[in-house]
N, CA, C and O atoms as a GROMACS GRO file, in nm:
protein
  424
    1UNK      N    1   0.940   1.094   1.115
    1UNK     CA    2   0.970   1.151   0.987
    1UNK      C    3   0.907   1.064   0.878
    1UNK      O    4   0.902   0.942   0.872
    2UNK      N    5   0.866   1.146   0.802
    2UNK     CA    6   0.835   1.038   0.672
    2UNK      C    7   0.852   1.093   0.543
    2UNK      O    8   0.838   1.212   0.516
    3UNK      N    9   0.895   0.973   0.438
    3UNK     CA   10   0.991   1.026   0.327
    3UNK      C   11   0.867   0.947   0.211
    3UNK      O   12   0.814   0.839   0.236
    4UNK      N   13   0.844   1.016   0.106
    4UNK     CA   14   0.763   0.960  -0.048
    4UNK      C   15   0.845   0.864  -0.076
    4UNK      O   16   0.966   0.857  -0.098
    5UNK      N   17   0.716   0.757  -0.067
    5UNK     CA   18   0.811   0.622  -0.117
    5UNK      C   19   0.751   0.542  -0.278
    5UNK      O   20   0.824   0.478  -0.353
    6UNK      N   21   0.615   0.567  -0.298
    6UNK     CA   22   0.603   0.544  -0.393
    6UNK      C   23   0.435   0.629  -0.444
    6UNK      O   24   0.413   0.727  -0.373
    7UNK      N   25   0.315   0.600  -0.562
    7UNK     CA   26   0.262   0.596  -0.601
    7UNK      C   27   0.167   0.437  -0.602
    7UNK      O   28   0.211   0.338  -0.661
    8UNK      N   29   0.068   0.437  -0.547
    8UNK     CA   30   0.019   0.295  -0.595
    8UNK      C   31  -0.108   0.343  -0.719
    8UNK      O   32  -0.156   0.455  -0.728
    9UNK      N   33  -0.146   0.211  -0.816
    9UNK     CA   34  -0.196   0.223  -0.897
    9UNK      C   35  -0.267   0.070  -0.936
    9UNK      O   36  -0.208  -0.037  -0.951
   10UNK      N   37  -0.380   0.090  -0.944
   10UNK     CA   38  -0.486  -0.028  -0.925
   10UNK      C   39  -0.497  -0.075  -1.100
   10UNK      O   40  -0.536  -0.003  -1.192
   11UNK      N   41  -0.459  -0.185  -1.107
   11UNK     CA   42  -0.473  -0.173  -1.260
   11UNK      C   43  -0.619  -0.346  -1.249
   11UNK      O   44  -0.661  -0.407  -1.150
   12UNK      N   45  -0.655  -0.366  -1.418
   12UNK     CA   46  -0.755  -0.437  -1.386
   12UNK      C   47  -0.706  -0.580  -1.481
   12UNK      O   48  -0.782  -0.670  -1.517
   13UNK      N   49  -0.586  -0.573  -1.501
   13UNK     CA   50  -0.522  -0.694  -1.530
   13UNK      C   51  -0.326  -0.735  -1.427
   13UNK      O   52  -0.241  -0.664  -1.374
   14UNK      N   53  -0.337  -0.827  -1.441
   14UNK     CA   54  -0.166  -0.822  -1.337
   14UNK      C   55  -0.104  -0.838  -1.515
   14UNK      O   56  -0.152  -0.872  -1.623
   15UNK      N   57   0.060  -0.779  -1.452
   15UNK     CA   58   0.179  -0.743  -1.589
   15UNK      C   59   0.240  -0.869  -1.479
   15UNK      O   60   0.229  -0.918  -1.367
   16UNK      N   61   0.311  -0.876  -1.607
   16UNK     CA   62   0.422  -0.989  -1.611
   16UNK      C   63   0.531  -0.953  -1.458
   16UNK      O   64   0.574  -1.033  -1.375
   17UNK      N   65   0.544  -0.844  -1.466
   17UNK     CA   66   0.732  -0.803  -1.360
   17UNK      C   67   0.639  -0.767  -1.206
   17UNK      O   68   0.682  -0.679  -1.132
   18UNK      N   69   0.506  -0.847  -1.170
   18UNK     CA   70   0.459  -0.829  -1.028
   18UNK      C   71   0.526  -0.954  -0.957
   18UNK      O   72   0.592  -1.044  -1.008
   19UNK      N   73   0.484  -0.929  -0.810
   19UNK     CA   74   0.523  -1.025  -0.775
   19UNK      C   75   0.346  -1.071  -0.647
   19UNK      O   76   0.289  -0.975  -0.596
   20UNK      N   77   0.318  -1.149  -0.631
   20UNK     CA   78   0.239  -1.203  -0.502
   20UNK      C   79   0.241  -1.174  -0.373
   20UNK      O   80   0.310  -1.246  -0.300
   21UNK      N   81   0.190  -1.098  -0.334
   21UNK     CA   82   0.170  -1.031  -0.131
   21UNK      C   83   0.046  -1.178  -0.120
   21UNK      O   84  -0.077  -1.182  -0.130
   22UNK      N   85   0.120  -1.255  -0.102
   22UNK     CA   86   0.002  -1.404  -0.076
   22UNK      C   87  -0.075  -1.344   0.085
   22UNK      O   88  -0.186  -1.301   0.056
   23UNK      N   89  -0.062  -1.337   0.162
   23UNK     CA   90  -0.118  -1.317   0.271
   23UNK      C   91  -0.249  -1.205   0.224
   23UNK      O   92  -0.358  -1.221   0.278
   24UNK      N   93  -0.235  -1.109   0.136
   24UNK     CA   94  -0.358  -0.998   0.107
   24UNK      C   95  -0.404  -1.047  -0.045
   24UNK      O   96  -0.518  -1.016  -0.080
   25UNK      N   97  -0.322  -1.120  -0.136
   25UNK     CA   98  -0.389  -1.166  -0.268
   25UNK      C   99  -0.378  -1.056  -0.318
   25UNK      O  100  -0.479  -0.989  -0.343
   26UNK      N  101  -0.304  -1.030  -0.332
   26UNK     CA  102  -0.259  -0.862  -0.451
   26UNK      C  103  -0.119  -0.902  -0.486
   26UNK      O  104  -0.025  -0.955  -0.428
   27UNK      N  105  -0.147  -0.853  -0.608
   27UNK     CA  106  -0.008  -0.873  -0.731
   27UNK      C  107   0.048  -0.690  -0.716
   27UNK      O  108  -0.025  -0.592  -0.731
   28UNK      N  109   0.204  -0.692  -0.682
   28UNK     CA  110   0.229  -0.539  -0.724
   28UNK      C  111   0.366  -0.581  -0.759
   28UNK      O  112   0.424  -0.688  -0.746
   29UNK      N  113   0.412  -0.435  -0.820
   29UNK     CA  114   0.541  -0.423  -0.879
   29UNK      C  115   0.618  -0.369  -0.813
   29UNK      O  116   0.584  -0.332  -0.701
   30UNK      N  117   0.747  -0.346  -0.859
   30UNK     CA  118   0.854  -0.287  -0.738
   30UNK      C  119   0.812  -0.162  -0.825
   30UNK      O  120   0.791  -0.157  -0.946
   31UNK      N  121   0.801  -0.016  -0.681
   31UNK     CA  122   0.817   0.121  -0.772
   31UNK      C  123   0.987   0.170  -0.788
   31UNK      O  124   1.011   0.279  -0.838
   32UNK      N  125   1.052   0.118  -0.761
   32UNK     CA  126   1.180   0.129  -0.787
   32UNK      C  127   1.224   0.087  -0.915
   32UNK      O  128   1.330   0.119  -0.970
   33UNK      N  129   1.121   0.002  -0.966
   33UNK     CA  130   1.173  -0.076  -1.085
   33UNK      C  131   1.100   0.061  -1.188
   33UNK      O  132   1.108   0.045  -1.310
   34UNK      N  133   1.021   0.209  -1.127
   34UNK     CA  134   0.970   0.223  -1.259
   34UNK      C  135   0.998   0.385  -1.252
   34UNK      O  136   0.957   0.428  -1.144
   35UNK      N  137   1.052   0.485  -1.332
   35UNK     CA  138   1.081   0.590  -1.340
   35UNK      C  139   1.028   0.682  -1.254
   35UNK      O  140   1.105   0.765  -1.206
   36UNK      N  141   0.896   0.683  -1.220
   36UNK     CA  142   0.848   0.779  -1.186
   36UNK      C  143   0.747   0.732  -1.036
   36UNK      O  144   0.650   0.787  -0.984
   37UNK      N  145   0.831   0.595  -1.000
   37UNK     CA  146   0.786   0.538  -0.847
   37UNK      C  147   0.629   0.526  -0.870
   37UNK      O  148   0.555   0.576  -0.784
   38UNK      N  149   0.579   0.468  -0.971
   38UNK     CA  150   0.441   0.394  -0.927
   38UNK      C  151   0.483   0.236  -0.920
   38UNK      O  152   0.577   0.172  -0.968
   39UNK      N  153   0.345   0.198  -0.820
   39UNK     CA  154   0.343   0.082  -0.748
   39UNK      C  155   0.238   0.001  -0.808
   39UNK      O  156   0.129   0.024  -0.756
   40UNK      N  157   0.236  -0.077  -0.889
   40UNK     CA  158   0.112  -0.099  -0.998
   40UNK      C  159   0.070  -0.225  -0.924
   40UNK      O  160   0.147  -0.306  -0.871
   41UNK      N  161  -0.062  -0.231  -0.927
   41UNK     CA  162  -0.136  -0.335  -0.809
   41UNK      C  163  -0.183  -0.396  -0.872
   41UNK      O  164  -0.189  -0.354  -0.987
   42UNK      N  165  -0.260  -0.560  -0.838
   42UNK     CA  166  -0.351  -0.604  -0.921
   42UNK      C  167  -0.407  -0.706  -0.783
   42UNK      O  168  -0.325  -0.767  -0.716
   43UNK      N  169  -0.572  -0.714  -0.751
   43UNK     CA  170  -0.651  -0.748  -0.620
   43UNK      C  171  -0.713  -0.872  -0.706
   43UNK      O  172  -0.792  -0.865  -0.799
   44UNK      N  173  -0.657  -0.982  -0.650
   44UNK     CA  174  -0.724  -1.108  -0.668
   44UNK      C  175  -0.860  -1.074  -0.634
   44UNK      O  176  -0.892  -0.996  -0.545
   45UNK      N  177  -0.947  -1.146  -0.720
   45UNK     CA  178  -1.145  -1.105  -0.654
   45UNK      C  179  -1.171  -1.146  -0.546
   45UNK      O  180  -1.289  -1.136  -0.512
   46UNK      N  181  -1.072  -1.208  -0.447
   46UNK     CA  182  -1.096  -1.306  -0.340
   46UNK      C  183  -1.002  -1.190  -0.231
   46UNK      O  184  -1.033  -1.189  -0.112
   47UNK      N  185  -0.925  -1.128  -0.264
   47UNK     CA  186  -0.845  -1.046  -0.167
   47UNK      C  187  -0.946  -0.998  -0.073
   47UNK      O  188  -1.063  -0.974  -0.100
   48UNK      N  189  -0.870  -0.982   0.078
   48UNK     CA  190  -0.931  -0.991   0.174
   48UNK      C  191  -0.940  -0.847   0.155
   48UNK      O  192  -1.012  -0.802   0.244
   49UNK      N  193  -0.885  -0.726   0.053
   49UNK     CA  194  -0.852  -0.593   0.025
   49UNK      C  195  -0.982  -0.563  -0.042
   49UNK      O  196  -1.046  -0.459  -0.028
   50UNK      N  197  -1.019  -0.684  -0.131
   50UNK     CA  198  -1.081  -0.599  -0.248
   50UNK      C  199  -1.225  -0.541  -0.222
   50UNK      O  200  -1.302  -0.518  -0.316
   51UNK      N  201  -1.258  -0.518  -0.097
   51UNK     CA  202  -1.404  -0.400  -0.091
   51UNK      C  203  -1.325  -0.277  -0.003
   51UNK      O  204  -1.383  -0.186   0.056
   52UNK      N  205  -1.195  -0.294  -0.010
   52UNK     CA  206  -1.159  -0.132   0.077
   52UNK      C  207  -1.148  -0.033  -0.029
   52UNK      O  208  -1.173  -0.053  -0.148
   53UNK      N  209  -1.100   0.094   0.034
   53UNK     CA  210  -1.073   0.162  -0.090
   53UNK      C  211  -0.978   0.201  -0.158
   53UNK      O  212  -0.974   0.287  -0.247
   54UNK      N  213  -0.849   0.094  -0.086
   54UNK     CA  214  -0.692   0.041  -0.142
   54UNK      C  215  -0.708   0.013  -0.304
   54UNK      O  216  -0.637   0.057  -0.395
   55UNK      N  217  -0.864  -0.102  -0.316
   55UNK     CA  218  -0.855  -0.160  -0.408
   55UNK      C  219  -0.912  -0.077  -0.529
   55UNK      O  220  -0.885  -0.095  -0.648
   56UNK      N  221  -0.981  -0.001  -0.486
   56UNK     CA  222  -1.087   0.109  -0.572
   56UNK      C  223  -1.003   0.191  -0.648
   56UNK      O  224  -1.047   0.226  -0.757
   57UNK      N  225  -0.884   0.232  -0.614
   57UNK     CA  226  -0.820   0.312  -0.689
   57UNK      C  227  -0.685   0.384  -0.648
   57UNK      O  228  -0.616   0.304  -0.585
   58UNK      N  229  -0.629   0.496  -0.660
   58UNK     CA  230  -0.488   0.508  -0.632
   58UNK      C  231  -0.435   0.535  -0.509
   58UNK      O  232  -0.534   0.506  -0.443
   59UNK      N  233  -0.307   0.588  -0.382
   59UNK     CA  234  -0.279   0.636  -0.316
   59UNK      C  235  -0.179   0.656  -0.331
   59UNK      O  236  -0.126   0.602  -0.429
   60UNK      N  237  -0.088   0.753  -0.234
   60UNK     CA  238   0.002   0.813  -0.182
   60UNK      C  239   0.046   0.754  -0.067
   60UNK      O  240  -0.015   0.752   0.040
   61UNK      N  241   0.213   0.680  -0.106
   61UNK     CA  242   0.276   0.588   0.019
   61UNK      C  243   0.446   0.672   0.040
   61UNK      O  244   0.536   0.720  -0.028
   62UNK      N  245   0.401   0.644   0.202
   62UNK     CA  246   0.559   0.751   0.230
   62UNK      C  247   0.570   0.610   0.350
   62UNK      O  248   0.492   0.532   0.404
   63UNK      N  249   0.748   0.644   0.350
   63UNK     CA  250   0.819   0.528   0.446
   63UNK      C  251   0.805   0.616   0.547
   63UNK      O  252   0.781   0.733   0.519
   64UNK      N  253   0.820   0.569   0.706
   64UNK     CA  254   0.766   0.612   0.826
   64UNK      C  255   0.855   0.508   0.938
   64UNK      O  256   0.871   0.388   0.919
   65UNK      N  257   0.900   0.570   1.036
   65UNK     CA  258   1.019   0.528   1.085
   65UNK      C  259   0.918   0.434   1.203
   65UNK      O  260   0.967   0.326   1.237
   66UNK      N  261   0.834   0.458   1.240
   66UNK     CA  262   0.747   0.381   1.344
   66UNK      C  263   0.584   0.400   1.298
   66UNK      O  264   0.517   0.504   1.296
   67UNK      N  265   0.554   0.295   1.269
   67UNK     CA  266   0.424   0.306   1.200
   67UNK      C  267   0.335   0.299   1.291
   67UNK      O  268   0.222   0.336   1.260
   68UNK      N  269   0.357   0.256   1.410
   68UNK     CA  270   0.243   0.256   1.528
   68UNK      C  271   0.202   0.394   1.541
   68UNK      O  272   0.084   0.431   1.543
   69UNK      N  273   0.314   0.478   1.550
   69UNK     CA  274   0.284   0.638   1.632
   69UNK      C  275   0.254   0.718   1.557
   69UNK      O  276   0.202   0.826   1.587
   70UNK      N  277   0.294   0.662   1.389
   70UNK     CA  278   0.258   0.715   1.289
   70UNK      C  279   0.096   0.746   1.243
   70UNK      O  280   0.059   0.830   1.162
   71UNK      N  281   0.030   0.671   1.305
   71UNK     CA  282  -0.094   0.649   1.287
   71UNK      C  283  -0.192   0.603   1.370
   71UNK      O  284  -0.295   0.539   1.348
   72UNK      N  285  -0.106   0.676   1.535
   72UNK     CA  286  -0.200   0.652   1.630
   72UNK      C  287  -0.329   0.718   1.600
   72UNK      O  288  -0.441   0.667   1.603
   73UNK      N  289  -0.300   0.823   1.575
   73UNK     CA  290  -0.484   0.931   1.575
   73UNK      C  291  -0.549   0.903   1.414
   73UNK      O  292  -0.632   0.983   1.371
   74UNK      N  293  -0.508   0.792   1.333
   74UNK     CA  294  -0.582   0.808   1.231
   74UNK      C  295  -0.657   0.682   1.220
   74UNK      O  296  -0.623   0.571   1.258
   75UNK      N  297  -0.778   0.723   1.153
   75UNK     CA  298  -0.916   0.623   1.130
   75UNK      C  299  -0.830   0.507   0.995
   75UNK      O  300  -0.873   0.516   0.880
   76UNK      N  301  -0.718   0.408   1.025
   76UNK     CA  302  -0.738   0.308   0.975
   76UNK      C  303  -0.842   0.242   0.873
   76UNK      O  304  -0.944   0.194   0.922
   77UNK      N  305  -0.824   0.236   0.738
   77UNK     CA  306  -0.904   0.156   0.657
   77UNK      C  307  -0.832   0.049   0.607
   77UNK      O  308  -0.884  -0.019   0.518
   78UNK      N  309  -0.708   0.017   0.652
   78UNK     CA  310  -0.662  -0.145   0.666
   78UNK      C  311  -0.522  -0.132   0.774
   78UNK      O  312  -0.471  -0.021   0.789
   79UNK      N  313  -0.493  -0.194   0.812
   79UNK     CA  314  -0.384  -0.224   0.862
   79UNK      C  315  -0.373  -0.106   1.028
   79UNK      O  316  -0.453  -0.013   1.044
   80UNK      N  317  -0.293  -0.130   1.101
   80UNK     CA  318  -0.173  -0.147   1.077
   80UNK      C  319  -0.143  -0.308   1.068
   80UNK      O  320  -0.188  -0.393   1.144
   81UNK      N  321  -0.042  -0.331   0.940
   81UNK     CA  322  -0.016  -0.501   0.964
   81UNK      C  323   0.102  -0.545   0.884
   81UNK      O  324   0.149  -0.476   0.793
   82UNK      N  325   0.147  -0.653   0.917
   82UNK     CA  326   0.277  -0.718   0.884
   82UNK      C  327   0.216  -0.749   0.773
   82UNK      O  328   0.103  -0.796   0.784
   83UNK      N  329   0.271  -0.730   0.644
   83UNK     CA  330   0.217  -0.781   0.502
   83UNK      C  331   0.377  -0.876   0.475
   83UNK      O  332   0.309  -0.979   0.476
   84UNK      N  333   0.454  -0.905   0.463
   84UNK     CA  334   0.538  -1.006   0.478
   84UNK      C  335   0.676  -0.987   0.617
   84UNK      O  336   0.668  -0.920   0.720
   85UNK      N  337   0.816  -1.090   0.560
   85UNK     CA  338   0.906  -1.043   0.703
   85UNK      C  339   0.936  -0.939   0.720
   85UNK      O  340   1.054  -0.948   0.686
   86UNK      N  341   0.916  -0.793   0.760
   86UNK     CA  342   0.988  -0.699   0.779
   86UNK      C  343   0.954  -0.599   0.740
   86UNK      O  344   1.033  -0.505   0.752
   87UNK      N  345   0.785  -0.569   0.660
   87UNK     CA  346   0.774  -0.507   0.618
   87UNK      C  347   0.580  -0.451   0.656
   87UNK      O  348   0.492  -0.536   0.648
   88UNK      N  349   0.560  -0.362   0.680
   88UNK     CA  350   0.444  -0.349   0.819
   88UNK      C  351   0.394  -0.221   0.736
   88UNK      O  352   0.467  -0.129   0.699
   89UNK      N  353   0.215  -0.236   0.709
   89UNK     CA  354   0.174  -0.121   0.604
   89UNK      C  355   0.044  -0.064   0.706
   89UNK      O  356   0.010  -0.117   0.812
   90UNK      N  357  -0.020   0.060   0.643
   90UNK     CA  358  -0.145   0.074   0.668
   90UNK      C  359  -0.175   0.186   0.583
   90UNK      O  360  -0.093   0.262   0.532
   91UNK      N  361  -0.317   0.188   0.573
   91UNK     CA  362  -0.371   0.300   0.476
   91UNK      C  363  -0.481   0.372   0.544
   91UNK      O  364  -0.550   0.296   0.611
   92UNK      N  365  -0.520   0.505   0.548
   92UNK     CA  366  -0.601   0.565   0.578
   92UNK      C  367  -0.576   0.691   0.475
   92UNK      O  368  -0.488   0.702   0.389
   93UNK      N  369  -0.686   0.788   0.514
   93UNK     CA  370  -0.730   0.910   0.426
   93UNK      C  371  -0.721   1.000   0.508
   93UNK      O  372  -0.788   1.008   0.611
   94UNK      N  373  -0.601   1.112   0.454
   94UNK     CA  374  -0.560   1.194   0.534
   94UNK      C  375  -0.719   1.314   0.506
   94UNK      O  376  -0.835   1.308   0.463
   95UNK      N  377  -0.618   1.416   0.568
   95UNK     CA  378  -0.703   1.559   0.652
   95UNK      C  379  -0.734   1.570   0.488
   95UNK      O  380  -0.856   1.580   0.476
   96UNK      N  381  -0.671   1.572   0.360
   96UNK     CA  382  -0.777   1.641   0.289
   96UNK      C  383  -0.845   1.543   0.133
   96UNK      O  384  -0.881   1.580   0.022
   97UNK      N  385  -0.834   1.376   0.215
   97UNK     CA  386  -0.968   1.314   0.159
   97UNK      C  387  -0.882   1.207   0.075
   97UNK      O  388  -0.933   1.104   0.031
   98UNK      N  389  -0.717   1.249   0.053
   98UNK     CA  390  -0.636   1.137  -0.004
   98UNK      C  391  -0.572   1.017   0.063
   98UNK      O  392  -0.487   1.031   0.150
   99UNK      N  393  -0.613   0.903   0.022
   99UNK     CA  394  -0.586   0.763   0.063
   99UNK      C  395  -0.425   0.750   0.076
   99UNK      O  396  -0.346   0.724  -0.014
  100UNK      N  397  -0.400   0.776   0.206
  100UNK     CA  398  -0.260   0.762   0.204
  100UNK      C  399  -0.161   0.635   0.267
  100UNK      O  400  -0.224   0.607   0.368
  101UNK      N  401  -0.088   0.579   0.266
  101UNK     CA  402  -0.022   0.432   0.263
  101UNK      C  403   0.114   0.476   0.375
  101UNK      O  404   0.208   0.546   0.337
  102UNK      N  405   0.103   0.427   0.502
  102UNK     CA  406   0.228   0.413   0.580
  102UNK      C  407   0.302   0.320   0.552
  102UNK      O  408   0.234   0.217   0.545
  103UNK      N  409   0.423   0.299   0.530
  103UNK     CA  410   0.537   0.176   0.536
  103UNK      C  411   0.625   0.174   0.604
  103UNK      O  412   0.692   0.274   0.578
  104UNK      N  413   0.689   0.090   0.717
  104UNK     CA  414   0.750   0.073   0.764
  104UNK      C  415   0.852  -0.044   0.709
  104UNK      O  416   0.805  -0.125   0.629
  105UNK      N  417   0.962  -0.054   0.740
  105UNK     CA  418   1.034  -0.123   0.633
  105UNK      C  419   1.154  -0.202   0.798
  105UNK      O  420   1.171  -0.123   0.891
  106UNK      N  421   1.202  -0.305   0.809
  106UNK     CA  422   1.287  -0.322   0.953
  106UNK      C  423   1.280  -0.408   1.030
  106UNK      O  424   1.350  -0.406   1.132
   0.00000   0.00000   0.00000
């Protein structure tokens, strides 16, 4: 099953209320913290992210109860991977061309 969990959004400066994903060098915000669930990003020039096309511009992230099976048949453009304790992402571009974000959360 998978449920809309947020909006991400590539911005070209970091805001004050991010926090550090040190392992990928991206600054994001909580989308909980923002009305309308965007996830506002910011890609250190050194991020191991910043030539995918995470960093290029926006996607569509839904929570996903097993992210392995979730994304056995799809062409991966990062992950699947532990981005801190407990919390396991990947992104690929679905069937009609939008960059979409698995999360597993557990």
């Amino acid at each position: 099953m998978k449920k809309f969990a947020h909006f991400g959004a590539v911005l070209k400066e970091k805001q004050a209320n991010m926090n550090l994903l040190e392992s990928l060098k991206v600054w994001a915000s909580n989308p909980d913290d923002d009305p309308n669930q965007i996830e506002f990003l910011y890609f250190e020039p050194d991020s191991p992210m910043i030539d995918t096309p995470v960093a290029k511009g926006g996607h569509i992230a839904y929570m996903v109860d097993n992210i392995d099976e979730q994304v056995a048949n799809e062409n991966c453009c990062w992950g699947p991977m532990d981005v801190c304790p407990g919390v396991r992402i990947a992104f690929f571009t679905d069937e009609n061309g939008v960059l979409t974000e698995y999360c597993q959360a557990g």
